[in-house]
DRENTORKOL-3810 file (N, C-alpha, C; in nm, 4 decimals):
REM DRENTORKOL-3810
@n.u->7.0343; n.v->4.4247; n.w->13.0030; ca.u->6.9426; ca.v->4.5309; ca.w->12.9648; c.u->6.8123; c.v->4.4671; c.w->12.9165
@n.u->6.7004; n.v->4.5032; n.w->12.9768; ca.u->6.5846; ca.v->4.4893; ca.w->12.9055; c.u->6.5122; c.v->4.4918; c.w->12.7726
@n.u->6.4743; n.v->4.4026; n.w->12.6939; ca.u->6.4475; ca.v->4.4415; ca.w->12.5764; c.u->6.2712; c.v->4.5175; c.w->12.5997
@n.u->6.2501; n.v->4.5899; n.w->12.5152; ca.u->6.1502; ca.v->4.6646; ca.w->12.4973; c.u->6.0336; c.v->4.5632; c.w->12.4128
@n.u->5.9319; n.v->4.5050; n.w->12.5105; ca.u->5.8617; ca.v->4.4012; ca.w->12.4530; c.u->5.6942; c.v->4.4730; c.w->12.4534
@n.u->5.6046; n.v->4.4373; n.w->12.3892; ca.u->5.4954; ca.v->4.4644; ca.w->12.3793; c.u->5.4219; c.v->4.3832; c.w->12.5375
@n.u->5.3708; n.v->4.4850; n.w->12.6150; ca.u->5.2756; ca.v->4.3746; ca.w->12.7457; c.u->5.1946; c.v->4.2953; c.w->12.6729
@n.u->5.1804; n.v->4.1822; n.w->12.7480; ca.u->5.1271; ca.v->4.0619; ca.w->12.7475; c.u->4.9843; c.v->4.1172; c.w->12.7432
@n.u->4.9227; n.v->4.2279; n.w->12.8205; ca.u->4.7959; ca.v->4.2545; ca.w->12.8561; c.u->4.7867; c.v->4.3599; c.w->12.7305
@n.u->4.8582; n.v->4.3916; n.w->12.6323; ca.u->4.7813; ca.v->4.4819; ca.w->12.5200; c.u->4.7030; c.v->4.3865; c.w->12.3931
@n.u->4.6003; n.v->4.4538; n.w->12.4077; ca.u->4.4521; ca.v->4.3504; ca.w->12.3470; c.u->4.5375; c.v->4.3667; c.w->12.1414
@n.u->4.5689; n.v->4.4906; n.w->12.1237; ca.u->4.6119; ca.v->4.4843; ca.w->11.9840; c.u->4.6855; c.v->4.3740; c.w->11.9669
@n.u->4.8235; n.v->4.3910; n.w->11.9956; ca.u->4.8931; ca.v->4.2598; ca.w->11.9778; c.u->4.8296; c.v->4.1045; c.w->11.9532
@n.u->4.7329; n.v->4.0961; n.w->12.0885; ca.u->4.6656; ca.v->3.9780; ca.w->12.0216; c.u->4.5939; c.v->3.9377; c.w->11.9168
@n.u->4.5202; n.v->4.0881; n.w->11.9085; ca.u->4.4316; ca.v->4.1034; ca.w->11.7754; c.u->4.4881; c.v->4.0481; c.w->11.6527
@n.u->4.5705; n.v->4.1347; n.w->11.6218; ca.u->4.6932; ca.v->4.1311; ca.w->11.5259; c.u->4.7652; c.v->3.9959; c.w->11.5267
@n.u->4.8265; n.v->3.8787; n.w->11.5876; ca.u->4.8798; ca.v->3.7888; ca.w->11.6190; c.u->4.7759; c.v->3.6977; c.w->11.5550
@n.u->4.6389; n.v->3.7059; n.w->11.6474; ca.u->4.4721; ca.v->3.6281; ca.w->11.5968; c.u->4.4857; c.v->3.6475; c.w->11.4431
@n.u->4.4823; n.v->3.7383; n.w->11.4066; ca.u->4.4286; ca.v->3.7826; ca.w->11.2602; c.u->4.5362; c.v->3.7123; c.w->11.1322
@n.u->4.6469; n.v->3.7355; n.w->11.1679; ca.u->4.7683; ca.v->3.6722; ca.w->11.1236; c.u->4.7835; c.v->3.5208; c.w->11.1112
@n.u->4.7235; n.v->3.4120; n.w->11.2603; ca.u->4.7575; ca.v->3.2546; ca.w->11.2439; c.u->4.6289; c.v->3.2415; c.w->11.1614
@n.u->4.4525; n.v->3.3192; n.w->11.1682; ca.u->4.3728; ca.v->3.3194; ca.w->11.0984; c.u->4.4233; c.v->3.3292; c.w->10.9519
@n.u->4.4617; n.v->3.3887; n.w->10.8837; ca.u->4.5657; ca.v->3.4769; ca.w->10.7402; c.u->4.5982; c.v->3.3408; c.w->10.7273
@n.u->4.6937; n.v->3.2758; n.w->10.7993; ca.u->4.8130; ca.v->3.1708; ca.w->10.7499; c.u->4.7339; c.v->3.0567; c.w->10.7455
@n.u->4.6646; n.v->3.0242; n.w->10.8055; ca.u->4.5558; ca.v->2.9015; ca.w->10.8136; c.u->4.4838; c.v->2.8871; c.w->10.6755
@n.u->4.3912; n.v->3.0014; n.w->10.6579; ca.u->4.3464; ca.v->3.0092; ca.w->10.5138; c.u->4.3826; c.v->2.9581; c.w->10.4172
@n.u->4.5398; n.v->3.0134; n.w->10.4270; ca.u->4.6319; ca.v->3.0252; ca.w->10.2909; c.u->4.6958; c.v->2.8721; c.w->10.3090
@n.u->4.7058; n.v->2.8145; n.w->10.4256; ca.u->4.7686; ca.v->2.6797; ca.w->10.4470; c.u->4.6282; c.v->2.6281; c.w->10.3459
@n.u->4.5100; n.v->2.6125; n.w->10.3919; ca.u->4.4140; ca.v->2.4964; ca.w->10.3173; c.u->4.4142; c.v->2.5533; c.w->10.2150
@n.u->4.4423; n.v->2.6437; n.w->10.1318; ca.u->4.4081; ca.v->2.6718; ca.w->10.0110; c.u->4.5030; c.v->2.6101; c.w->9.9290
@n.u->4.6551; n.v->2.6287; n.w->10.0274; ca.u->4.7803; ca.v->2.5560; ca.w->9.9389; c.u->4.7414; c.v->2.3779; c.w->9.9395
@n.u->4.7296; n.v->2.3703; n.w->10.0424; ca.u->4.6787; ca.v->2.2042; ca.w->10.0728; c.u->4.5861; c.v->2.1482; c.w->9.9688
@n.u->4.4654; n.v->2.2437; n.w->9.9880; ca.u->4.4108; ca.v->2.2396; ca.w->9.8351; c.u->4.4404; c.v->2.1756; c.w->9.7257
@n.u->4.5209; n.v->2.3036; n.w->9.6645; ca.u->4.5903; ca.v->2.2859; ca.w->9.5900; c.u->4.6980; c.v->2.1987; c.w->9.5202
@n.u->4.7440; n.v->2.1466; n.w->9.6499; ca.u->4.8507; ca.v->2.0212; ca.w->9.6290; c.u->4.7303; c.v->1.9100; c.w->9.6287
@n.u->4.6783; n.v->1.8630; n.w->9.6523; ca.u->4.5861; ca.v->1.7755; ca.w->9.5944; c.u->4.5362; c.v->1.7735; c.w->9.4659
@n.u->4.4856; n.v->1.8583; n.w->9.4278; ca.u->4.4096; ca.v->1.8813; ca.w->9.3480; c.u->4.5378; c.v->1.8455; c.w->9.2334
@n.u->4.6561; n.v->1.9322; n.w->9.2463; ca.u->4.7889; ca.v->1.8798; ca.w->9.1270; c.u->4.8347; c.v->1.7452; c.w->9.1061
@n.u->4.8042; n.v->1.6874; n.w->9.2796; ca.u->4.8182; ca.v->1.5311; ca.w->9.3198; c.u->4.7554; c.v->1.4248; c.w->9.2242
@n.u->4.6126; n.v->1.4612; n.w->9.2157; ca.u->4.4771; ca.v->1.4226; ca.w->9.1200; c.u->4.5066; c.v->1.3994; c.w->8.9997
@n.u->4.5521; n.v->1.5294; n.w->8.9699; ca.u->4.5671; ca.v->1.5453; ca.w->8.8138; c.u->4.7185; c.v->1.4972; c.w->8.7929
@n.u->4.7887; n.v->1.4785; n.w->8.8483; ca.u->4.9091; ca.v->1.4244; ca.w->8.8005; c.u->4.9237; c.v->1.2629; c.w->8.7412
@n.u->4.8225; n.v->1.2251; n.w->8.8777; ca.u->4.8041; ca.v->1.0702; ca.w->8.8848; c.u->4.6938; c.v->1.0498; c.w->8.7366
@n.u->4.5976; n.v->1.1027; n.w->8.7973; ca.u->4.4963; ca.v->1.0928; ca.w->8.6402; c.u->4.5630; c.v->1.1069; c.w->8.4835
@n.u->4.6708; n.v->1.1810; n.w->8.4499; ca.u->4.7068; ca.v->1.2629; ca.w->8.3343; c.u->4.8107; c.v->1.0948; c.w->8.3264
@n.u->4.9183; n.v->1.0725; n.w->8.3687; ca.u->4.9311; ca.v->0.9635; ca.w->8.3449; c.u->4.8885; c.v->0.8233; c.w->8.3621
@n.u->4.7390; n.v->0.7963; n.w->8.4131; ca.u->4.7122; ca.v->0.6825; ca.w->8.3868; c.u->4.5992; c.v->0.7013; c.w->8.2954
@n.u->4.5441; n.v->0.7785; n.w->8.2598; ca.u->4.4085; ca.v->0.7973; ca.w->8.1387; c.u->4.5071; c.v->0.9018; c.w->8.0106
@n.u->4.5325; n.v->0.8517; n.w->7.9321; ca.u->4.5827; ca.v->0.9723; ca.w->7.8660; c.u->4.4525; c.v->1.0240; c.w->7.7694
@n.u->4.3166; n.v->0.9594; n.w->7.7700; ca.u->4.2280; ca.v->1.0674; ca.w->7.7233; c.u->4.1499; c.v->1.1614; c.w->7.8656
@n.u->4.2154; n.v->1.1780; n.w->7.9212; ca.u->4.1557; ca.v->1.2333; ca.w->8.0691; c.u->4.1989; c.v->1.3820; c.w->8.0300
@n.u->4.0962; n.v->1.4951; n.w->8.0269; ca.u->4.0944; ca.v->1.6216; ca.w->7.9737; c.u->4.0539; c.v->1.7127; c.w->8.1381
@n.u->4.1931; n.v->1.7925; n.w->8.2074; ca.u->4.1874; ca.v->1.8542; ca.w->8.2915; c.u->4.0859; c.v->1.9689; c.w->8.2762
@n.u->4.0264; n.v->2.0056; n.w->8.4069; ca.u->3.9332; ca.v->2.1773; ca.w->8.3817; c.u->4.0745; c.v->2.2435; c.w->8.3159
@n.u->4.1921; n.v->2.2723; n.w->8.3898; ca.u->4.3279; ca.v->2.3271; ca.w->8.3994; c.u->4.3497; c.v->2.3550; c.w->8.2616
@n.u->4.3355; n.v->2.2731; n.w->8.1553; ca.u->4.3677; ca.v->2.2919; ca.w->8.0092; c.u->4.2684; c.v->2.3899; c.w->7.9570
@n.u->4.3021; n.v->2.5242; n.w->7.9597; ca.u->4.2517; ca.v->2.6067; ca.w->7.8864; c.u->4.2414; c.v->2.6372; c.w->7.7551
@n.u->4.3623; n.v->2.5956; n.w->7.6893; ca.u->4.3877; ca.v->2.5881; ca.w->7.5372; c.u->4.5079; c.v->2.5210; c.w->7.4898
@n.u->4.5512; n.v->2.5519; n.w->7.3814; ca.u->4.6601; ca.v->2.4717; ca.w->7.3479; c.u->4.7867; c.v->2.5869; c.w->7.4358
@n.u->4.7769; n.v->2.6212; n.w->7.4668; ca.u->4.9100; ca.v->2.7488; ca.w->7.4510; c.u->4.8832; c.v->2.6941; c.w->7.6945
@n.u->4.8086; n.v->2.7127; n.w->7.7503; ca.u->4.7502; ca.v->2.6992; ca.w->7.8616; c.u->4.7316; c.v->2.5257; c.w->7.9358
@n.u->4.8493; n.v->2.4863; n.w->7.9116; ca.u->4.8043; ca.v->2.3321; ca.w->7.9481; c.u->4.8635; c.v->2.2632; c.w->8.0752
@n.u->4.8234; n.v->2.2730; n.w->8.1478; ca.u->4.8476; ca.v->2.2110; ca.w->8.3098; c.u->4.8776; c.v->2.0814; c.w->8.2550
@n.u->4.8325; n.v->1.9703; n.w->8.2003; ca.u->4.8332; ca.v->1.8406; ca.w->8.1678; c.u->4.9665; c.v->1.8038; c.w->8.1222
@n.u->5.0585; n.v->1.9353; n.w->8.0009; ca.u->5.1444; ca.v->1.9457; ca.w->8.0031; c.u->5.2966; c.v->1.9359; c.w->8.1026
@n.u->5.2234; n.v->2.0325; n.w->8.1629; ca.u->5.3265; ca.v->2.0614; ca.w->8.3042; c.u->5.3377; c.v->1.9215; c.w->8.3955
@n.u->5.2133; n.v->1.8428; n.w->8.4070; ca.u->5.1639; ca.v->1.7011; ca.w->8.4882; c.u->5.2836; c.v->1.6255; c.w->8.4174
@n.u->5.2883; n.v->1.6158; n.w->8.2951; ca.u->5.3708; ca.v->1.5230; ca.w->8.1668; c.u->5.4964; c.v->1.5766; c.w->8.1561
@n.u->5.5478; n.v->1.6395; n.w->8.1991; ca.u->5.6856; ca.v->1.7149; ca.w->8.2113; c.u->5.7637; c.v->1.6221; c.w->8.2713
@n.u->5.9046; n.v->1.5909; n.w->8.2221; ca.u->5.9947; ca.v->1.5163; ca.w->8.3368; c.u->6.0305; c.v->1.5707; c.w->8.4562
@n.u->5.9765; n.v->1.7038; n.w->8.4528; ca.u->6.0539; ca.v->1.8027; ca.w->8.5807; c.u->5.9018; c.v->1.7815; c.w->8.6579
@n.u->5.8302; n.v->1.7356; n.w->8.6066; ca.u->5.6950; ca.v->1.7094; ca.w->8.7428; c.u->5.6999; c.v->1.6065; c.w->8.8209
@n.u->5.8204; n.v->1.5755; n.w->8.8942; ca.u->5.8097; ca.v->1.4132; ca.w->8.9862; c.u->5.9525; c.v->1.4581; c.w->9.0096
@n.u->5.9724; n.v->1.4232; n.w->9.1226; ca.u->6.1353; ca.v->1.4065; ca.w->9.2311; c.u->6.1214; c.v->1.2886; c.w->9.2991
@n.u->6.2006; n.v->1.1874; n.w->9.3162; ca.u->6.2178; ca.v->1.0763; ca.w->9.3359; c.u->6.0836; c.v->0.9504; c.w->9.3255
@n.u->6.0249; n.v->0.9871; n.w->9.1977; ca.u->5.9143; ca.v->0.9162; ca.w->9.1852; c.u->5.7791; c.v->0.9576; c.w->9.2450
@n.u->5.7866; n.v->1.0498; n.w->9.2539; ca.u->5.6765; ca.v->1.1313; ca.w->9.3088; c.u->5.6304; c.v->1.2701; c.w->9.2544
@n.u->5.4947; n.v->1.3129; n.w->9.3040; ca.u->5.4852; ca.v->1.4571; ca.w->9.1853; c.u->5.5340; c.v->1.5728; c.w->9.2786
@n.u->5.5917; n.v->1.6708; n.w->9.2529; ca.u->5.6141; ca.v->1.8100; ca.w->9.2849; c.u->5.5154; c.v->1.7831; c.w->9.3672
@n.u->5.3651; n.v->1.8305; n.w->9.3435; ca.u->5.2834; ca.v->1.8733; ca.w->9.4587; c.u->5.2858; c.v->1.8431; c.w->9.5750
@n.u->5.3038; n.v->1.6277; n.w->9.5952; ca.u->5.3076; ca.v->1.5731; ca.w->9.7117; c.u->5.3947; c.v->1.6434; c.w->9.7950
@n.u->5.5707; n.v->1.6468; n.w->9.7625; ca.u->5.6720; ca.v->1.7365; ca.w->9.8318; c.u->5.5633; c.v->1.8458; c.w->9.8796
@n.u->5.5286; n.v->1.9564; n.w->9.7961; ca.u->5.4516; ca.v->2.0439; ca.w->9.8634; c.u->5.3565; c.v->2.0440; c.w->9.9927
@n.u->5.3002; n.v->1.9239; n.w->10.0008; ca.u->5.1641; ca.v->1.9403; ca.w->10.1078; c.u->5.2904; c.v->1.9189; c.w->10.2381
@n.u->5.3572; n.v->1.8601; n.w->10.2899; ca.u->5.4187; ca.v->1.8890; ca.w->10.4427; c.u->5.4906; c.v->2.0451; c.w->10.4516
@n.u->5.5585; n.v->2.1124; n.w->10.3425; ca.u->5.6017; ca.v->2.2338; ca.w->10.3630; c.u->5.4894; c.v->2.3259; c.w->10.3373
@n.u->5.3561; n.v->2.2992; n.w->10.3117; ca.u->5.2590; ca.v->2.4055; ca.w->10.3090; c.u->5.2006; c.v->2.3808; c.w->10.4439
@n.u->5.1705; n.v->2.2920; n.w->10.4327; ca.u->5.1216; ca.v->2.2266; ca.w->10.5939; c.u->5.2462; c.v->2.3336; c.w->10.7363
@n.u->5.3129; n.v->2.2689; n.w->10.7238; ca.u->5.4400; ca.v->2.3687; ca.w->10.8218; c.u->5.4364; c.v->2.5162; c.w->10.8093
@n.u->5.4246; n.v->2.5517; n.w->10.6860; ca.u->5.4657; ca.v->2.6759; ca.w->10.6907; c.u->5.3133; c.v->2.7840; c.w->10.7509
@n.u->5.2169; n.v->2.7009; n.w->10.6842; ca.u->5.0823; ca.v->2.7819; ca.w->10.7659; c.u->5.0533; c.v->2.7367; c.w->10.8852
@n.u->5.1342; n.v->2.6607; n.w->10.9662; ca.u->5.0969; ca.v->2.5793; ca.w->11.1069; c.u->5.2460; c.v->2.7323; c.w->11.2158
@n.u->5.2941; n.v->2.7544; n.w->11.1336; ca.u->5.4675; ca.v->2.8378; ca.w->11.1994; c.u->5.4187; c.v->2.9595; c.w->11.2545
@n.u->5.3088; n.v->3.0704; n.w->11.1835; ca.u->5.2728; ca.v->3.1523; ca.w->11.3067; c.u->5.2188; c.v->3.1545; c.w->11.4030
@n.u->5.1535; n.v->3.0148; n.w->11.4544; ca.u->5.0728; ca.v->2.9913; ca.w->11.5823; c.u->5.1945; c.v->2.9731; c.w->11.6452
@n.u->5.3122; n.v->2.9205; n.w->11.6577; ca.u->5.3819; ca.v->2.9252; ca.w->11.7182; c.u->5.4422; c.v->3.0040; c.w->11.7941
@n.u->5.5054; n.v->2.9711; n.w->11.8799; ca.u->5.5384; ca.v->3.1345; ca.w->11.9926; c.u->5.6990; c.v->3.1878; c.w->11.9918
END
């Protein structure tokens, strides 16, 4: 039995499909971004300990904290790094067909 598929020749679908790997792309460099930027500050926070993040908003608000956490590093490495190949993948997965 035939499955009931959208034609190849309807312009929405593509639209919609376009607009979507556009969407995921964004959000990929923004995460990518982002994992750098935690990358930065992870490395910085433990080798300067007078090194004062933008991130530290107050005492109660402290990213530098979170950097200094034992739960910020998995096998010698920071959380973020893990992050950049599964952000990378996951905004690269709707271009796919």
């Amino acid at each position: 039995m035939p499955s009931a598929r959208v034609p190849l020749t309807d312009d929405g679908f593509f639209r919609l499909r376009r607009s979507l790997l556009a969407v995921s792309v964004v959000l990929a460099v923004v995460g990518i971004g982002a994992s750098v930027y935690l990358t930065d500050l992870h490395v910085r926070v433990h080798n300067d300990p007078s090194y004062q993040p933008a991130c530290d908003v107050n005492q109660v608000f402290r990213c530098s904290d979170v950097a200094l956490s034992p739960y910020s590093h998995v096998l010698g490495a920071p959380m973020s790094v893990w992050g950049l190949p599964v952000v990378s993948c996951v905004g690269l997965k709707p271009g796919a067909p």
